[in-house]
KEFIPA-703459 format. One line per field, with one value per residue (C-alpha): residue number from 0; residue in one letter; chain; y, x, z. Coordinates in Angstrom, 3 decimals, always signed. Each point is the difference from the previous one (the first is absolute). Example, Ala and Ser with C-alpha at 12.3 -4.5 7.8 and 13.67 -1.06 7.14 Angstrom:
<nodes>
n = 0, 1 .
res = a, s .
chain = A, A .
Y = -4.500, +3.440 .
X = +12.300, +1.370 .
Z = +7.800, -0.660 .
</nodes>
This chain:
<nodes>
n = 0, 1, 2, 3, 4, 5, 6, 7, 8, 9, 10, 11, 12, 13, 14, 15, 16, 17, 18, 19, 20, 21, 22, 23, 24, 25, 26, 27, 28, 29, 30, 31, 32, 33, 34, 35, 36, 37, 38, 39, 40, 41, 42, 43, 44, 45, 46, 47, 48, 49, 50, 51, 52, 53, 54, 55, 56, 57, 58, 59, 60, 61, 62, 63, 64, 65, 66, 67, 68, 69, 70, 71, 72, 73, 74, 75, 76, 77, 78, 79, 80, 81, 82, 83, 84, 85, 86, 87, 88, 89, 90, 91, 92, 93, 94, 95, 96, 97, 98, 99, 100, 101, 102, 103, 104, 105, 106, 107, 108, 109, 110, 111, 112, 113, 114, 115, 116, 117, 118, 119, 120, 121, 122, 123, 124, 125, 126, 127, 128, 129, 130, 131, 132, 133, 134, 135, 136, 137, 138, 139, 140, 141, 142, 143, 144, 145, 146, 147, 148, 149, 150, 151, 152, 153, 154, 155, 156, 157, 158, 159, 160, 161, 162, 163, 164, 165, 166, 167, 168, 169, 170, 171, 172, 173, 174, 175, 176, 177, 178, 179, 180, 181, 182, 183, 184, 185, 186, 187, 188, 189, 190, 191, 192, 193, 194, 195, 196, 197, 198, 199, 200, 201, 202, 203, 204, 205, 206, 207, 208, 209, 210, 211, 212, 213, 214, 215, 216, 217, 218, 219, 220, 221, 222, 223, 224, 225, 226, 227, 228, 229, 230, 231, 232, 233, 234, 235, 236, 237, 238, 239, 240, 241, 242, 243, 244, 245, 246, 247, 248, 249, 250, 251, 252, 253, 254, 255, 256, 257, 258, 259, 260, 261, 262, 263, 264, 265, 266, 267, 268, 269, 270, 271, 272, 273, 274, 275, 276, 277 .
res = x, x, x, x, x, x, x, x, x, x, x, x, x, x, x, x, x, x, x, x, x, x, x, x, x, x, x, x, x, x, x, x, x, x, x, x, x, x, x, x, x, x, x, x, x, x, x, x, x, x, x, x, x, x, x, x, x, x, x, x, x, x, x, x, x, x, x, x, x, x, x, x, x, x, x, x, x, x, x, x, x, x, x, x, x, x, x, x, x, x, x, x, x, x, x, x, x, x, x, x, x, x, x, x, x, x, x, x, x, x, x, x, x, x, x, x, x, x, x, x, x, x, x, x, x, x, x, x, x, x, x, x, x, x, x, x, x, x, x, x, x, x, x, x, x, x, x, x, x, x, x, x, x, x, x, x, x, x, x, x, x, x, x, x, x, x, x, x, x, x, x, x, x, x, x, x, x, x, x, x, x, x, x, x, x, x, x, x, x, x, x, x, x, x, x, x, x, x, x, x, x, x, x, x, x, x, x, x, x, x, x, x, x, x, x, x, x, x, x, x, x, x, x, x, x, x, x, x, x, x, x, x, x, x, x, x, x, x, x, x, x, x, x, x, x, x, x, x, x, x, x, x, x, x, x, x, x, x, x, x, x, x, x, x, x, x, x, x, x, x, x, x, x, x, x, x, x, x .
chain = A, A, A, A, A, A, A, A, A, A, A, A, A, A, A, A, A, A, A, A, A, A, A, A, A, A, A, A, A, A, A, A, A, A, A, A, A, A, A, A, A, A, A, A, A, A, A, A, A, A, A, A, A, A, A, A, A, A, A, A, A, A, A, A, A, A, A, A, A, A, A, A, A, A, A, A, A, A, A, A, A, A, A, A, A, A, A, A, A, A, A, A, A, A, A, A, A, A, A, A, A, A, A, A, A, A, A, A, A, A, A, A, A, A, A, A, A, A, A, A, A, A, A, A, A, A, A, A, A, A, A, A, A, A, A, A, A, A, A, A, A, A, A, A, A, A, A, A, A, A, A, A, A, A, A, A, A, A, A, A, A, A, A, A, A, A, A, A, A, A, A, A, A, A, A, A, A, A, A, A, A, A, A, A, A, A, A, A, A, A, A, A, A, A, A, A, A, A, A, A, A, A, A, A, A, A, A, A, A, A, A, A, A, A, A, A, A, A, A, A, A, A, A, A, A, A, A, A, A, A, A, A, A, A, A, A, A, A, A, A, A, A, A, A, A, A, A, A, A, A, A, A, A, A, A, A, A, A, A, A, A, A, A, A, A, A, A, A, A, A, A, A, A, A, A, A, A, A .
Y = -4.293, -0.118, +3.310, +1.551, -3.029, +0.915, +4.048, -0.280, -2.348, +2.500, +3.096, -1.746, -0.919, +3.661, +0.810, -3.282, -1.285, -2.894, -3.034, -0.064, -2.678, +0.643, -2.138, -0.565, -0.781, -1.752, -2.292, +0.100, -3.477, -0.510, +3.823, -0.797, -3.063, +1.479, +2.969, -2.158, -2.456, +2.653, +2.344, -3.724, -2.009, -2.621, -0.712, -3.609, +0.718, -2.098, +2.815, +2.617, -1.491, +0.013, +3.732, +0.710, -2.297, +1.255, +3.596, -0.706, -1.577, +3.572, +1.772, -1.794, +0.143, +3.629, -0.066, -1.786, +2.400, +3.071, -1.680, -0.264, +3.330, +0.820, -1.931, +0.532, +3.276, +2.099, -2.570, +1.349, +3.444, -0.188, -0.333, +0.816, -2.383, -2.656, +2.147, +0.312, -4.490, -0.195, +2.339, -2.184, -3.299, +0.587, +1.173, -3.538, -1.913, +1.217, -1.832, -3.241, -2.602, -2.550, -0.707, -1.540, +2.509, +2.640, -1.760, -0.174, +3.859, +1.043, -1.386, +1.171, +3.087, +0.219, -1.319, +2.627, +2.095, -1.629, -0.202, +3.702, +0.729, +1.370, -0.204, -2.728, -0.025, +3.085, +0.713, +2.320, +1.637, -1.802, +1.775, -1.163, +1.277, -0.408, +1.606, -0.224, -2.670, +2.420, +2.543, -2.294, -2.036, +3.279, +1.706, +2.830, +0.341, -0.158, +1.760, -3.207, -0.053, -3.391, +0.964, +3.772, -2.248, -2.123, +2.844, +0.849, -3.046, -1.518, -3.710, +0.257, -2.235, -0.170, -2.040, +0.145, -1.791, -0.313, -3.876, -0.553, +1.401, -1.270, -3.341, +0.071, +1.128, -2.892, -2.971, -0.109, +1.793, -2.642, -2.366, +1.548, +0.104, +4.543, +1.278, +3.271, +1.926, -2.613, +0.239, +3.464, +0.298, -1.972, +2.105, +3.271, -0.870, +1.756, +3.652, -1.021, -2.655, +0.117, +0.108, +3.720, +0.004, +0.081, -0.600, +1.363, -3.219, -0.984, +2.925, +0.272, -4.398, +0.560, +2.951, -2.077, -2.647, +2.208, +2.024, -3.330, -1.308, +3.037, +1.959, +3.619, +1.704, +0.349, +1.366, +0.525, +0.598, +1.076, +1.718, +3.353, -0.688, -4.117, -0.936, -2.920, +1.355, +3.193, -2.479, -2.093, +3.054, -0.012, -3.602, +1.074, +2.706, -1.868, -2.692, +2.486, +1.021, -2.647, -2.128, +3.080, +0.044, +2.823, +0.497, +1.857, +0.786, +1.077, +0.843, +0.296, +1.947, +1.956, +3.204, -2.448, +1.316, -2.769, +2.777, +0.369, -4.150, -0.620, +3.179, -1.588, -3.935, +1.351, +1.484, -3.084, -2.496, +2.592, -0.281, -3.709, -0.267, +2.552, -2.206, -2.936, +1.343, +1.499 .
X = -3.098, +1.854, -0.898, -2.671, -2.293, +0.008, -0.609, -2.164, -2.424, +0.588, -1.003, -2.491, -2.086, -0.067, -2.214, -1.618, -2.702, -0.633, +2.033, +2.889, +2.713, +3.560, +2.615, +3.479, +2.445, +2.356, -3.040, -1.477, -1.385, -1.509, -1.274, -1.587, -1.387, -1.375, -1.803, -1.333, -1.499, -1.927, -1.237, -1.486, -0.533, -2.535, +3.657, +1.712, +3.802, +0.773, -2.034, +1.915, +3.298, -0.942, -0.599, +2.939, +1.543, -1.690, +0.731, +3.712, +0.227, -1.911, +2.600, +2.865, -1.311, -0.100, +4.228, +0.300, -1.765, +1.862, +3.283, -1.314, -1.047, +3.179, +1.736, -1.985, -0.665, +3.078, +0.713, -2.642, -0.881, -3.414, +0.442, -3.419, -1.537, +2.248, -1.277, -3.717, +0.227, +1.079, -2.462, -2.865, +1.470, +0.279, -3.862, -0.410, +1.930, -2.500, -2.883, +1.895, -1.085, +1.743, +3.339, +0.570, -1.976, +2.595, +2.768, -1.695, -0.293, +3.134, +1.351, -2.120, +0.658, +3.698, -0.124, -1.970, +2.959, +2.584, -1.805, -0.532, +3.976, +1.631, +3.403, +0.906, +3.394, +0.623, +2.651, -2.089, +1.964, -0.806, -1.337, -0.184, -3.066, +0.502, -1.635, -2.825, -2.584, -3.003, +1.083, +1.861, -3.639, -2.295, +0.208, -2.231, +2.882, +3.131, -1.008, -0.325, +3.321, +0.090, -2.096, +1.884, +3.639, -1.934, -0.849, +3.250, +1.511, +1.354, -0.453, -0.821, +0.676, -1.757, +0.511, -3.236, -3.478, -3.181, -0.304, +3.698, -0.381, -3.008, +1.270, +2.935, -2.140, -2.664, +1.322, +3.405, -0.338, -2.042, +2.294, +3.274, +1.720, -0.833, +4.027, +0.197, +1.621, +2.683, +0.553, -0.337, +2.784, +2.445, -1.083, +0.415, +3.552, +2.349, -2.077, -2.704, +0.312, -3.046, -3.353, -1.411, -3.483, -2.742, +1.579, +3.909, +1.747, -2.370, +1.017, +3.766, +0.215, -2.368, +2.440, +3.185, -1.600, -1.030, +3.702, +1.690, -2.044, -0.140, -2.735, +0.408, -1.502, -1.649, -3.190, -0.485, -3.544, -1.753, -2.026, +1.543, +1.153, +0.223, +2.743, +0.805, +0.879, +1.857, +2.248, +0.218, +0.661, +3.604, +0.625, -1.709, +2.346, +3.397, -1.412, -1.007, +3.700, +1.787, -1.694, -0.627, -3.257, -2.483, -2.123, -3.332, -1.893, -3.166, -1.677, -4.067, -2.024, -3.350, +2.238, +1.548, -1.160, -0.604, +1.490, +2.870, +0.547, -0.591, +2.542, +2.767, -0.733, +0.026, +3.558, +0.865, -1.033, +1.931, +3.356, -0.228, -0.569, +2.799, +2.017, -0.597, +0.697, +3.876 .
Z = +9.728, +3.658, +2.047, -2.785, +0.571, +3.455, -0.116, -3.027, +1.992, +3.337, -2.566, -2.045, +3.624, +0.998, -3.457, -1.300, +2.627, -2.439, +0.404, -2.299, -0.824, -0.762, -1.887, +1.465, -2.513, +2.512, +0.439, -3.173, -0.935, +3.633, +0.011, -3.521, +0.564, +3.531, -1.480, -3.345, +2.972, +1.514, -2.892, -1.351, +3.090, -2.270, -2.421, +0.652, +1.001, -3.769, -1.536, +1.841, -0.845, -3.735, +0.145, +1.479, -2.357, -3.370, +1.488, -0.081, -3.133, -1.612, +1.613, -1.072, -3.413, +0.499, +0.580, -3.124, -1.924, +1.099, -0.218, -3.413, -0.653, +1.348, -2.429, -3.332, +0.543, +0.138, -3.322, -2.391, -1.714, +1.682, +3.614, +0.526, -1.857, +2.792, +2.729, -0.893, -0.820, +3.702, +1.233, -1.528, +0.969, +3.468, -0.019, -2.174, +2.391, +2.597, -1.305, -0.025, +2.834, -0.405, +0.013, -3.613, -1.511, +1.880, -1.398, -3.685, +0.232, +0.926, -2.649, -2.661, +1.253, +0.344, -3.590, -1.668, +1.877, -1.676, -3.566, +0.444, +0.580, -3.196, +1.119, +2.111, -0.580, +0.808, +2.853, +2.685, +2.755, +3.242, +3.421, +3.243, +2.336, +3.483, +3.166, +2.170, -0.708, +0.073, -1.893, -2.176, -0.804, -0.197, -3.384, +1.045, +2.912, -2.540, -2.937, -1.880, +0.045, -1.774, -3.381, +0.003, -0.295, -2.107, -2.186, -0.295, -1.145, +3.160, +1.486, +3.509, +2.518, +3.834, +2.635, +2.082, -1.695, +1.569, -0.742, +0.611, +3.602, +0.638, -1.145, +2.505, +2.691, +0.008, -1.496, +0.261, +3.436, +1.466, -1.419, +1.612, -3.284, +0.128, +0.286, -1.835, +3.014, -0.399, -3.635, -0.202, +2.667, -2.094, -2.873, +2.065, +1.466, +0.046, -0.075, +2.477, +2.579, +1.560, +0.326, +0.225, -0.011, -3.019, -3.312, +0.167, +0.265, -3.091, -1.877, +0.501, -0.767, -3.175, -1.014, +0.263, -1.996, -2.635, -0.328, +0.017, -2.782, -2.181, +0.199, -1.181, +2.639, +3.737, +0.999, +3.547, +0.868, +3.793, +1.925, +1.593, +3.700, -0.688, +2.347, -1.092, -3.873, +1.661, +1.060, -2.794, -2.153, +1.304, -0.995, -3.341, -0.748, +0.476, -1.730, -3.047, -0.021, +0.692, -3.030, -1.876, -0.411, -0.472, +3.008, +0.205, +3.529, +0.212, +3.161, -0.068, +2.103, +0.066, -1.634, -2.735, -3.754, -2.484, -2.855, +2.363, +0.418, -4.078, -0.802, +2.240, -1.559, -3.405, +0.694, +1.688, -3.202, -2.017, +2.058, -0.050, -3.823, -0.207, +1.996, -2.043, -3.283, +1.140 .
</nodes>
């Protein structure tokens, strides 16, 4: 992504004496169909475009099953049972090769979520999970963050997906028709009016959007020293106030205690269910 691309390749030079290929994601349907070319040289470029395409159907698959999990889990007494469906899906989904057979599994599978919900009617306290897209997408980075809310009883909503970015990066990329930066400033005006680097403008227009259309609270998520979400935790705060929403920042590094993360959600979930009850 922009400047690591280039230093990672620099770095990775110095150590590997094998060749190597990297992935650009400001290139990433050319850069993909490039490497897939030369790892299989003896593949047709319609087999190589059905890859790709099966590949992106799996992942957006993936999305729907999380959103989901998301959704049917913090609505049940058994969250786990929701969790442990998705965790087996998305190894089931894996096996699929071709694209109807994708299609026929992810919605088996989001239905055994949904026949497995006890209490669908339930109304769930809503959170909003915004931050950087690496450490928003790792769960070994964020404490599974996601299944701990879940856990707890709380719907959470993010705004970065594998499939959904990889989506807008290929296809509708190539096309011309990719404007988040656009939408997201609209979505970020008045508290950030431009672009800062990484994922801040995406954070600060997802966080509007979510305290204008209720959500209970904010999780801001990054690595220590990110730049891009320092600044964006300004916007964040006056946002938090100003709507009066509950805002939680947590900043990850190589010193960052899982016990420590989980003890400050936990108080989190409990001020937001407080919150809702008065």
């Amino acid at each position: 992504m922009g400047f690591y691309n280039v230093v990672q390749k620099i770095k990775l030079a110095e150590k590997i004496k094998n060749n190597f290929y990297t992935i650009n994601i400001d290139s990433l349907y050319s850069d993909i169909y490039r490497v897939l070319r030369k790892v299989a040289p003896h593949a047709g470029r319609l087999a190589v475009i059905q890859s790709i395409t099966l590949a992106l159907k799996k992942l957006k698959a993936l999305d729907a099953l999380n959103t989901a999990k998301n959704f049917y889990g913090s609505r049940t007494t058994c969250p786990e049972t929701i969790i442990e469906i998705c965790s087996l899906g998305s190894k089931q989904l894996a096996d699929c090769q071709s694209l109807s057979k994708v299609e026929d599994a992810k919605k088996v599978i989001v239905g055994m979520m949904e026949a497995s919900c006890n209490r669908l009617e339930k109304k769930t306290p809503k959170v909003a999970l915004i931050g950087e897209f690496y450490v928003l997408l790792e769960p070994y980075v964020n404490y599974g963050i996601e299944d701990f809310l879940l856990k707890q009883g709380i719907e959470v909503k993010k705004f970065v997906y594998t499939g959904e970015f990889v989506y807008a990066n290929t296809i509708l990329k190539a096309l011309g028709l990719h404007k988040e930066e656009k939408d997201y400033l609209d979505r970020a005006h008045p508290y950030l009016n431009y672009h800062v680097g990484g994922d801040g403008l995406k954070s600060v227009g997802s966080a509007l959007w979510s305290a204008k259309n209720g959500y209970d609270g904010l999780i801001h998520i990054y690595p220590f020293g990110c730049m891009p979400e320092v600044v964006a935790q300004y916007a964040l705060k006056n946002i938090a106030a100003d709507y009066e929403v509950p805002l939680l920042t947590l900043s990850i590094d190589e010193h960052s205690s899982d016990i420590g993360a989980n003890t400050r959600m936990e108080a989190f979930a409990d001020c937001i269910k407080r919150k809702i009850c008065y």
